[in-house]
C-alpha positions as CSV (number, residue, x, y, z in Angstrom):
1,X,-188.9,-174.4,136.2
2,X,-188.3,-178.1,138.3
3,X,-192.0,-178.8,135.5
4,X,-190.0,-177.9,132.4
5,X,-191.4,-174.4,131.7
6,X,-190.1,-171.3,131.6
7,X,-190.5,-168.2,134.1
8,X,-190.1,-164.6,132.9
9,X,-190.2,-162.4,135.6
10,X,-192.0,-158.8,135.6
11,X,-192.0,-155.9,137.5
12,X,-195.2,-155.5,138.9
13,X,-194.1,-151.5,138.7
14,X,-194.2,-151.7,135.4
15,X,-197.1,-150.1,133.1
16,X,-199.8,-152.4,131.9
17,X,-198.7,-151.8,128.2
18,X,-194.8,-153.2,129.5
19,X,-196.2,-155.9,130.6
20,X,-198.2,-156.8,127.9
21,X,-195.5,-156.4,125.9
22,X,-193.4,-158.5,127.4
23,X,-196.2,-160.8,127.2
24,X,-196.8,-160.8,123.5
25,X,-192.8,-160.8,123.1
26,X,-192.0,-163.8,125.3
27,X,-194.8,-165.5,123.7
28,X,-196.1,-166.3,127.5
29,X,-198.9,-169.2,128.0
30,X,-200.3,-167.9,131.4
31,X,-199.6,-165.0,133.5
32,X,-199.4,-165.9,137.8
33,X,-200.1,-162.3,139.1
34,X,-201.6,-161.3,142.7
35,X,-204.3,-158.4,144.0
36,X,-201.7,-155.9,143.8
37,X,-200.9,-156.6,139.7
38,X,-204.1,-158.0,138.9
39,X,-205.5,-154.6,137.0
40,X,-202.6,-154.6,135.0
41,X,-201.9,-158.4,133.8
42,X,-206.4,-158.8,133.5
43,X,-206.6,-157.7,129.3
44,X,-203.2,-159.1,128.5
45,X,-205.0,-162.0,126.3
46,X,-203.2,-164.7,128.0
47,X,-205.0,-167.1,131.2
48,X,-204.2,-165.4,134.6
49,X,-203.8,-167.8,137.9
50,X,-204.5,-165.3,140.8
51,X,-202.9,-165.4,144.0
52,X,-204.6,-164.1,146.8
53,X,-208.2,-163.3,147.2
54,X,-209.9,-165.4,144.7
55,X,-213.0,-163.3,144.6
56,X,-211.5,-159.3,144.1
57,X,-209.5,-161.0,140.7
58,X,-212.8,-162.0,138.4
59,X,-212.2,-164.0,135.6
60,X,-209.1,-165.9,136.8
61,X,-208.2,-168.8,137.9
62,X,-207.5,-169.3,141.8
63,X,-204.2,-170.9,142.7
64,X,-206.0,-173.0,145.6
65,X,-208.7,-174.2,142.8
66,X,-205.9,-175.1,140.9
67,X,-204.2,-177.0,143.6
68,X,-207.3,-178.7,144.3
69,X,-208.1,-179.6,140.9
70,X,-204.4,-181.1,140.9
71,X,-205.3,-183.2,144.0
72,X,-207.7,-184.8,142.7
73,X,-206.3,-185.9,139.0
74,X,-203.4,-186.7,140.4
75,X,-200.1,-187.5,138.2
76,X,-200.5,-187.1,134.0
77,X,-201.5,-190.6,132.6
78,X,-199.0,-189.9,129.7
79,X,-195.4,-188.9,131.8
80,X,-194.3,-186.0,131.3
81,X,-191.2,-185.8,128.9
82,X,-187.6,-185.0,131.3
83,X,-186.4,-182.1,131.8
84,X,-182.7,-181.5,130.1
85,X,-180.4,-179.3,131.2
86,X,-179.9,-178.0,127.6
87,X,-183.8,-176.6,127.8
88,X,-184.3,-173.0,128.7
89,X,-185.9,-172.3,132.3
90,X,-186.0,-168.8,132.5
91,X,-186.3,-165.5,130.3
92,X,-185.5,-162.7,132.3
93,X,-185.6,-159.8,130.3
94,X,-182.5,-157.0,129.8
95,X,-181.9,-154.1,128.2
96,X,-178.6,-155.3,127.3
97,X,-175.6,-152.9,125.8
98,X,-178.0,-151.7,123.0
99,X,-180.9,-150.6,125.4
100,X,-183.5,-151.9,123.9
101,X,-185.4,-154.9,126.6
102,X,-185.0,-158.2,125.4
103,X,-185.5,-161.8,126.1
104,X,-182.6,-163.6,128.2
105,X,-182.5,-167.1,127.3
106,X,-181.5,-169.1,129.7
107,X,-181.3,-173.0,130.4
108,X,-180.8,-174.9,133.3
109,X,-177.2,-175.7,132.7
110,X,-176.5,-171.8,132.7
111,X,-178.1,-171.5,136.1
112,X,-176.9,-174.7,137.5
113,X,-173.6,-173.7,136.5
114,X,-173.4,-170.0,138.1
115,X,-175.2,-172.1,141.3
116,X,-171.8,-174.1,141.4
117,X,-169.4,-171.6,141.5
118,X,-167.3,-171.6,144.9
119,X,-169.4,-168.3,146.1
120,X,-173.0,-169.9,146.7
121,X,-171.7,-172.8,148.3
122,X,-171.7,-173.1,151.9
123,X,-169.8,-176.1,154.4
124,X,-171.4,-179.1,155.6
125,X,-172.0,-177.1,159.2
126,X,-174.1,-174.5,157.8
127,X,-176.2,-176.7,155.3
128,X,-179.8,-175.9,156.5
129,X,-178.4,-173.2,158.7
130,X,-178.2,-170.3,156.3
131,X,-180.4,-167.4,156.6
132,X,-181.0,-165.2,153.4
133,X,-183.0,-161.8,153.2
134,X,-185.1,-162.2,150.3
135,X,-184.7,-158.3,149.9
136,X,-183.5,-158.2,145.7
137,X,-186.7,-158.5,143.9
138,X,-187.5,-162.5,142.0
139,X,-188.1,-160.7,139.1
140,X,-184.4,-159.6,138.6
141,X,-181.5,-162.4,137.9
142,X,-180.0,-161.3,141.4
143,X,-182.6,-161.9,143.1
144,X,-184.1,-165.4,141.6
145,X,-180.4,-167.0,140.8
146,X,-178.2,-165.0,143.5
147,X,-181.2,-165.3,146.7
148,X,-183.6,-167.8,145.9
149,X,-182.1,-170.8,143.8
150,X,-178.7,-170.4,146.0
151,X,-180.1,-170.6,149.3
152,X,-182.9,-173.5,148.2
153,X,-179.9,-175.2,146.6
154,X,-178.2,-175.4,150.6
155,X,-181.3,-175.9,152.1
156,X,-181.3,-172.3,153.4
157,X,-184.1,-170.4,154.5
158,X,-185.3,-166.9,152.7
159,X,-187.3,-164.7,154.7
160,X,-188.9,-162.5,151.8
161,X,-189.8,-158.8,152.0
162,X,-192.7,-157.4,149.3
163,X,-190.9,-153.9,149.2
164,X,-188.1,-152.0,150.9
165,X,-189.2,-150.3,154.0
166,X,-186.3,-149.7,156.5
167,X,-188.0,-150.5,159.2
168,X,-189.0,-153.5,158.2
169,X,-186.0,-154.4,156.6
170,X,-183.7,-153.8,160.1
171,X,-186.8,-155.7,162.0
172,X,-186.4,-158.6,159.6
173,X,-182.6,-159.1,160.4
174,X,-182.9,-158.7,164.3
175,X,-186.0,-160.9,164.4
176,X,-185.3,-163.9,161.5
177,X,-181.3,-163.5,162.8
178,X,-180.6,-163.0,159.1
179,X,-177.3,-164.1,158.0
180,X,-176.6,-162.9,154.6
181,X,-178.5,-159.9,153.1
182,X,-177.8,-159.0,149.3
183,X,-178.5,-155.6,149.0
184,X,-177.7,-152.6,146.7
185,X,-175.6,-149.2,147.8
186,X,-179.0,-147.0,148.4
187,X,-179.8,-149.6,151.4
188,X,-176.8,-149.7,152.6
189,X,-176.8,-145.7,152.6
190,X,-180.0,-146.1,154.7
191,X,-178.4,-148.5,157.2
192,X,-175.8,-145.7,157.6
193,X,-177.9,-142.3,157.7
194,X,-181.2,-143.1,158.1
195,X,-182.0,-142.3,161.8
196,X,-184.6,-145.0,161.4
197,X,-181.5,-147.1,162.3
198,X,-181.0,-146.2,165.8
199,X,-183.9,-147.6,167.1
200,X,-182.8,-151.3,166.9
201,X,-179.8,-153.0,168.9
202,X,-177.7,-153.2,165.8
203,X,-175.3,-155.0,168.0
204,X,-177.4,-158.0,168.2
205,X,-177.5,-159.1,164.9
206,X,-176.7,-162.6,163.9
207,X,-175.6,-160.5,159.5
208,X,-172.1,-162.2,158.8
209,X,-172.1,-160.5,155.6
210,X,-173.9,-158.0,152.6
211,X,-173.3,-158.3,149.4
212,X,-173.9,-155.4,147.4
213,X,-174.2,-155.5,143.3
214,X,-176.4,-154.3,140.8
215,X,-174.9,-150.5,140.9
216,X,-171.5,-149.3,141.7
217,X,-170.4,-148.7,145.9
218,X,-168.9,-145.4,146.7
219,X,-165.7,-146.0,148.7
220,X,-167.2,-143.6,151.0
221,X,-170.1,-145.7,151.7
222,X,-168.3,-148.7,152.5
223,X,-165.9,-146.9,154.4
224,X,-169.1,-145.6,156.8
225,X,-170.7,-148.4,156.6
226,X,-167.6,-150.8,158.0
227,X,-167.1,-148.3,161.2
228,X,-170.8,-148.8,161.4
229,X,-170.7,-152.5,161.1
230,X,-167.6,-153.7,162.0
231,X,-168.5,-157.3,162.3
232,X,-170.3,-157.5,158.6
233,X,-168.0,-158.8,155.5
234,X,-168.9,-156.1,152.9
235,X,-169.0,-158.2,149.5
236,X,-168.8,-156.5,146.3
237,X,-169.9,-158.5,142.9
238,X,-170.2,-158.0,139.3
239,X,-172.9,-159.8,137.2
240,X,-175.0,-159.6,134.4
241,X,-178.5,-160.8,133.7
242,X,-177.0,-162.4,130.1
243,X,-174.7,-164.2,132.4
244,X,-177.3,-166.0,134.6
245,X,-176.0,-163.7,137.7
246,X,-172.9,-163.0,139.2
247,X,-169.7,-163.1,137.4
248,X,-166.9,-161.6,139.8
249,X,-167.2,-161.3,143.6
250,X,-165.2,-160.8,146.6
251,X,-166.2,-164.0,147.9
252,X,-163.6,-165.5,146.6
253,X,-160.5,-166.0,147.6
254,X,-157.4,-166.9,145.5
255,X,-156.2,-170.4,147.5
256,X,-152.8,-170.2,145.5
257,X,-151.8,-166.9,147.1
258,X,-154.4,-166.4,150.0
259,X,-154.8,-162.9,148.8
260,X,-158.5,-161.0,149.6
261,X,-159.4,-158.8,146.7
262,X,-159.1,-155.0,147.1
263,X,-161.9,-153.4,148.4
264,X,-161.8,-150.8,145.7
265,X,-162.3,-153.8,142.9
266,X,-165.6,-156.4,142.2
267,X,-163.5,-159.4,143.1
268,X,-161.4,-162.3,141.4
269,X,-163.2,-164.2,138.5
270,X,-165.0,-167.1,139.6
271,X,-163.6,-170.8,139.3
272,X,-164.7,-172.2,135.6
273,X,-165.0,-168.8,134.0
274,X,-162.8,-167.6,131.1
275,X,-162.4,-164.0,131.6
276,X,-160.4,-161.2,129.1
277,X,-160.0,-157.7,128.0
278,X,-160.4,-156.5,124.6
279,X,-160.0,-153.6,123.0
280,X,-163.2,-152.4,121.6
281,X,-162.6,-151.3,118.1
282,X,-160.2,-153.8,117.2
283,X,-161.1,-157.1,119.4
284,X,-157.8,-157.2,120.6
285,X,-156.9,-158.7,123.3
286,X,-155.3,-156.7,126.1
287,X,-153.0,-157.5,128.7
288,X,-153.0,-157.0,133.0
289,X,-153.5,-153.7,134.0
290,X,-154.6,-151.8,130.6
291,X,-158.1,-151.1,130.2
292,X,-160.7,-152.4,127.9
293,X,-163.8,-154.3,127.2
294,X,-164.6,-156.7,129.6
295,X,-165.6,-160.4,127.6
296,X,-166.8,-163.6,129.5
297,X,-167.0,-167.5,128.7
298,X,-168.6,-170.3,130.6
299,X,-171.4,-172.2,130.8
300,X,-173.1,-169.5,132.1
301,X,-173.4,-167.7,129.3
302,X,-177.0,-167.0,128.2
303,X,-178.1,-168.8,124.9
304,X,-178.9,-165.6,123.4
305,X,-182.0,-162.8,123.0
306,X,-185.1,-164.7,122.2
307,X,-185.9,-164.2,118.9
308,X,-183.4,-161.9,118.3
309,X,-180.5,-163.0,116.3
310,X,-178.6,-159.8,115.2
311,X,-178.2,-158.4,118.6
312,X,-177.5,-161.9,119.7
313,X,-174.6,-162.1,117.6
314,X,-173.3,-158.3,118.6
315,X,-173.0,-159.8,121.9
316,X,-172.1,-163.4,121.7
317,X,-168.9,-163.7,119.1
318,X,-168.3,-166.7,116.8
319,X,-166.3,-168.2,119.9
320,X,-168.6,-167.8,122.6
321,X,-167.4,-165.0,124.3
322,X,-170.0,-162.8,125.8
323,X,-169.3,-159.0,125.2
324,X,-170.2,-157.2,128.5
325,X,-170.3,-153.4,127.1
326,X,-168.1,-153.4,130.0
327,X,-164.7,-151.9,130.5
328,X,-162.5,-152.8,132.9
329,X,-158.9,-154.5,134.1
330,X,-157.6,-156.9,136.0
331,X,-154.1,-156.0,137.5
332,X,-151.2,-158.7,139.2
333,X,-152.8,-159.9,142.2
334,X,-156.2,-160.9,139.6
335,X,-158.2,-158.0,141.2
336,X,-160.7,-157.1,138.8
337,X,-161.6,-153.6,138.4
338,X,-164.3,-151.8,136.5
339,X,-163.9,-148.6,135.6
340,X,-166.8,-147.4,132.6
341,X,-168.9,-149.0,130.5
342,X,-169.5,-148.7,127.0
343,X,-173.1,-148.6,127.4
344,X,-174.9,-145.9,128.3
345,X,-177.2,-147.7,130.5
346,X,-178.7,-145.9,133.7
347,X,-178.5,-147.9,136.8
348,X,-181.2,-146.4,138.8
349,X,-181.4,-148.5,142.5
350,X,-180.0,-151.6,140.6
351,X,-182.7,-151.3,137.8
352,X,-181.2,-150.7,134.3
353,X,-183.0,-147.4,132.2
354,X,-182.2,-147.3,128.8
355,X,-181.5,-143.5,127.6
356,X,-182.6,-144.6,124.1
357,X,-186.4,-145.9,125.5
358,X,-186.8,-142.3,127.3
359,X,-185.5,-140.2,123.8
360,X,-188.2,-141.9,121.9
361,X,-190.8,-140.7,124.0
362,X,-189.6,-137.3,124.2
363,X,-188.9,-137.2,120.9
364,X,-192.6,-138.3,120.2
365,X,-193.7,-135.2,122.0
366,X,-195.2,-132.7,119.7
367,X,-192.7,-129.4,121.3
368,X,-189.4,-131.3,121.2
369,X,-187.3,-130.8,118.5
370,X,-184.3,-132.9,119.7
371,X,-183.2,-134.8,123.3
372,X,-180.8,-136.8,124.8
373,X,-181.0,-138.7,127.9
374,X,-177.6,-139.4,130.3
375,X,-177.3,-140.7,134.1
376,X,-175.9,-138.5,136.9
377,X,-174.2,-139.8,140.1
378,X,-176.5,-139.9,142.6
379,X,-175.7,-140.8,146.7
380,X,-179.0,-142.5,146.9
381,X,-179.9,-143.5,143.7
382,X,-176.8,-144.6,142.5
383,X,-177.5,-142.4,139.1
384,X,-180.6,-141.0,138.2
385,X,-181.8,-140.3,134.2
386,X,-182.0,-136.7,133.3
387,X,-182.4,-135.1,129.9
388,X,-181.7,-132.1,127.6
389,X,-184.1,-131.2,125.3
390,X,-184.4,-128.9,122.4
391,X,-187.8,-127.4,122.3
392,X,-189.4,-126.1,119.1
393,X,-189.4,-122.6,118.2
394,X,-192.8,-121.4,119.3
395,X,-194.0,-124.2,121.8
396,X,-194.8,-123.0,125.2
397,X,-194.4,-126.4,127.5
398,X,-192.3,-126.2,130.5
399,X,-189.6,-128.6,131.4
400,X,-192.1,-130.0,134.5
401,X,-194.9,-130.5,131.2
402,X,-192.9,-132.5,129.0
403,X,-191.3,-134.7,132.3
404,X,-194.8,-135.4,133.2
405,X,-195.5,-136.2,129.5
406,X,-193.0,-138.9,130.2
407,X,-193.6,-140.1,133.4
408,X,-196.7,-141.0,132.2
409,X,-195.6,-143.3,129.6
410,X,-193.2,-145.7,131.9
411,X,-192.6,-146.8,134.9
412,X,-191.6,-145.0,138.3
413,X,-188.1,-146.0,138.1
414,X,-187.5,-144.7,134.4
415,X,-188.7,-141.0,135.1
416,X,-186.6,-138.0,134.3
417,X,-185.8,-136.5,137.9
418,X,-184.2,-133.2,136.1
419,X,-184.7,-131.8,132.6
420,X,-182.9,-128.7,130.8
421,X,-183.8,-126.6,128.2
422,X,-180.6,-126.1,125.7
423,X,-180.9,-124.7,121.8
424,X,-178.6,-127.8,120.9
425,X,-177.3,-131.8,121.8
426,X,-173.5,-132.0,121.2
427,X,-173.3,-135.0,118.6
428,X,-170.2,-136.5,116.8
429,X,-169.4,-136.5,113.1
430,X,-171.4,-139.7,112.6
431,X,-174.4,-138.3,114.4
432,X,-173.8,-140.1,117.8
433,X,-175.1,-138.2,121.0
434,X,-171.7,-137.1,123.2
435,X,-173.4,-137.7,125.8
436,X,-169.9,-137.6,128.2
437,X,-170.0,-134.7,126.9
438,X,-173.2,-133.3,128.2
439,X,-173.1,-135.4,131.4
440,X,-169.4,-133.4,132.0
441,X,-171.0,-130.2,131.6
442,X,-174.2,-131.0,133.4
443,X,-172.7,-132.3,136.6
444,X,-170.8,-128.7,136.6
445,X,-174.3,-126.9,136.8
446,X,-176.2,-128.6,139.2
447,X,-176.6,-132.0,141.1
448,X,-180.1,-133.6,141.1
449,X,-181.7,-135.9,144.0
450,X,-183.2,-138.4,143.3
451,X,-186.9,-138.8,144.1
């Protein structure tokens, strides 16, 4: 990003057809993948730099040649053009409120402003001091904007973990004397439950405060987790990949009033945002304390879905506000509180699963008539995706056959951990899934756990 070009993140869970089609989507130049990704990113058409072992990636290009080879040309001859802060830097990619993945496009001005905001800054005595666990993956907004950019921009220090393992991760904050950890609600579960925990001296730890985002907390797991930690600041926050990170947080404090946020609520909006509540059918806008879509404006605000201008224009309006697919309020004190959303994303362990992606490919299955695809609460997970399908008359497949069929077609994160046979999908006059509907009446049979 500090050379001018863009980064677009990937999950390196991801299937080797996602990533080459985010690839051929985001029109990428080069791919920079290690050992562990190399199999998947070597036939996606575009130059790999491998990082690692030079010799076990065949046919690309090694990062220490390439730092070598920089060494000894030295600077450009013709300078580079400037960097502005009106070009793009990164294009993370989002499924967005219509749940289809799509380019974020955003500039250095949109992450330099979300960097400013009162809730990465830290005071002159702890410039260089901080600690950060570099826990949220780079790949995801919270992790690049929220971990790495913020802590860089104080001169912090991230200590970076490849994967959650909760032994690592508890040996990384007693031994690095971790400060701040951003986490999700499934590791904080762990740090609660798992008996894994007990085998450190907790007591020790130099963690001021988590901040949890990404999926909704349980009041029951903060509640454990405070008598647990007594001395940690539980932070809760509120962002949104098309708004270069976070958005609301409890970091914040209202100076005028000295109030703290409710636990129970993601915070007070952040200094130079414009925050309101709409009603969705009619754009209205709503006042304190009444329910409705929650819309944002700033300079955060992403510059819209790369190369795509319709579903740009559903979410950014003619005045800038960005739509959230939110809904939410925000009562006297200016807690803000969300309380549903409008789309029907799946937030499984922070990572967003689009219902519509996993009914196409059951749907493309030769014994299912009709599906639809809903999240459940989950302690762990947060939610997990399930589905109910509609099998022809005559086909034979069992729900465990047509859940491998699509776990074989996506990514770990994205499987189905519970499927149901049913002879029908509820749908509204206009042929719109009621899945409320479904998720009302499946939560009433059974509760799955998530694997």
């Amino acid at each position: 990003m500090a050379a001018g070009a863009i980064f677009s993140g990937v999950n390196p869970r991801s299937l080797a057809a996602e990533i080459r089609k985010q690839v051929e989507d985001s029109e990428a130049r080069l791919v920079v993948a290690n050992e562990v990704a190399y199999d998947k990113v070597k036939d996606v058409g575009v130059p790999v730099i491998g990082i690692g072992d030079h010799e076990r990636m065949p046919g690309t290009i090694g990062w220490d040649e390439l730092l070598a080879a920089a060494d000894r040309t030295g600077p450009p001859m013709v300078p580079l053009e400037p960097v502005q802060q009106s070009d793009l830097c990164a294009l993370p990619y989002s499924s967005g409120t219509t749940g289809v993945s799509k380019g974020v496009m955003l500039s250095h001005r949109n992450l330099v402003s979300n960097l400013c905001s009162s809730m990465f800054a830290v005071g002159p005595e702890l410039r260089g001091q901080v600690v950060t666990l570099g826990l949220m993956p780079f790949f995801h907004i919270y992790g690049i904007t929220g971990i790495c950019c913020a802590t860089l921009r104080h001169k912090g220090t991230v200590v970076v973990m490849d994967r959650f393992d909760l032994r690592t991760f508890l040996g990384a904050l007693v031994a690095h004397r971790v400060m701040f950890a951003p986490v999700v609600p499934p590791v904080m579960l762990a740090m609660v439950k798992n008996p894994v925990a007990d085998e450190f001296d907790l007591s020790s730890l130099a963690l001021k405060s988590v901040m949890t985002a990404a999926a909704p907390l349980a009041p029951d797991l903060l509640a454990a987790f405070q008598r647990k930690f007594p001395g940690v600041q539980v932070e809760e926050a509120y962002g949104l990949t098309e708004h270069s990170c976070i958005t609301l947080t409890h970091a914040v404090e209202d100076p005028e009033k000295g109030h703290i946020a409710k636990k129970n609520s993601v915070g007070f909006i952040l200094p130079n945002l414009e925050v309101k509540f709409v009603d969705p059918e009619t754009g209205r806008s709503l006042p304190k304390n009444t329910a409705g879509e929650l819309c944002v404006r700033s300079q955060c605000v992403m510059q819209g879905y790369y190369r795509k201008k319709e579903e740009t224009e559903r979410t950014i309006d003619a005045k800038g506000w960005l739509h959230t697919g939110d809904v939410g309020y925000i009562d006297d004190d200016g807690d803000v509180f969300i309380v549903d959303r409008i789309k029907e994303l799946i937030k499984y362990k922070g990572f967003q699963v689009a219902p519509a992606e996993l009914e196409a490919i059951l749907l493309s299955h030769p014994s299912v008539e009709d599906a639809a695809v809903f999240g459940l609460p989950d302690e762990e997970a947060g939610e997990v995706p399930v589905s109910c399908v509609v099998r022809r008359r005559g086909a034979e497949e069992s729900e465990a056959d047509i859940m491998e069929y699509v776990a074989s077609r996506v990514a770990s994160y994205k499987r189905l951990r519970v499927l149901h046979l049913v002879d029908a999908i509820p749908k509204s006059v206009s042929g719109k899934i009621l899945r409320r509907e479904l998720r009302d009446e499946f939560i009433k049979m059974a509760k799955p756990a998530a694997s």
